[in-house]
C-alpha positions as CSV (number, residue, x, y, z in Angstrom):
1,X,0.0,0.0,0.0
2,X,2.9,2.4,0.1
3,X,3.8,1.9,-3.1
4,X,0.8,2.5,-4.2
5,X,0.4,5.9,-1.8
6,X,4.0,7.1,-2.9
7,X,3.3,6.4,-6.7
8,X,0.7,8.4,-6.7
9,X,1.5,11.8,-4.5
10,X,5.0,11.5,-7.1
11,X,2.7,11.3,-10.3
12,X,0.5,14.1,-9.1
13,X,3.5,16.3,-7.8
14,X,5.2,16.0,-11.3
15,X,2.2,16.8,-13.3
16,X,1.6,19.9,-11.6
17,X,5.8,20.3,-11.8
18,X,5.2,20.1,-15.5
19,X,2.0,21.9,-16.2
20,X,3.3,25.1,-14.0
21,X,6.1,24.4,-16.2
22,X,4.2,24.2,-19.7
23,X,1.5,26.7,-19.1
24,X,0.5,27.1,-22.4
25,X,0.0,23.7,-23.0
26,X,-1.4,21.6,-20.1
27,X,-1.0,18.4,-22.0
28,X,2.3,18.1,-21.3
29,X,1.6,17.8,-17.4
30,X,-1.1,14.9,-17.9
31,X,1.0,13.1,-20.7
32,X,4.1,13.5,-17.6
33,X,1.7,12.1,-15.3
34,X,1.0,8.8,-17.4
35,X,4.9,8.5,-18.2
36,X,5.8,8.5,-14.5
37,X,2.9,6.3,-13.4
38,X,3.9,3.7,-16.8
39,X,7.9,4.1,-14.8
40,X,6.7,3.2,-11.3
41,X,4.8,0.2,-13.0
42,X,7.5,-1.0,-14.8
43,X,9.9,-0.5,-12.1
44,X,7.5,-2.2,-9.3
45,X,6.6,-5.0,-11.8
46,X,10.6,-6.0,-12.6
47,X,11.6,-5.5,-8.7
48,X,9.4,-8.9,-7.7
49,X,11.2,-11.0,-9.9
């Protein structure tokens, strides 16, 4: 449950990093979002093996 808790306060800290960032474009903050959230599932999935 950590994980899951620290996955998503980093996703939503570097969407709003990225849209305060990109202001003209807010896209770039939600398509940051997904790539960090695709990372930590990745990364979480590879680290049980």
């Amino acid at each position: 449950m950590k994980k899951a808790i620290l996955a998503a306060v980093v996703t939503l800290v570097i969407g709003l990093l990225v849209m305060s960032i990109f202001t003209e474009a807010i896209e770039f903050g939600i398509l940051a979002a997904i790539a960090v959230m695709g990372a930590f599932i990745i990364y979480f999935n590879e680290k049980k093996k």
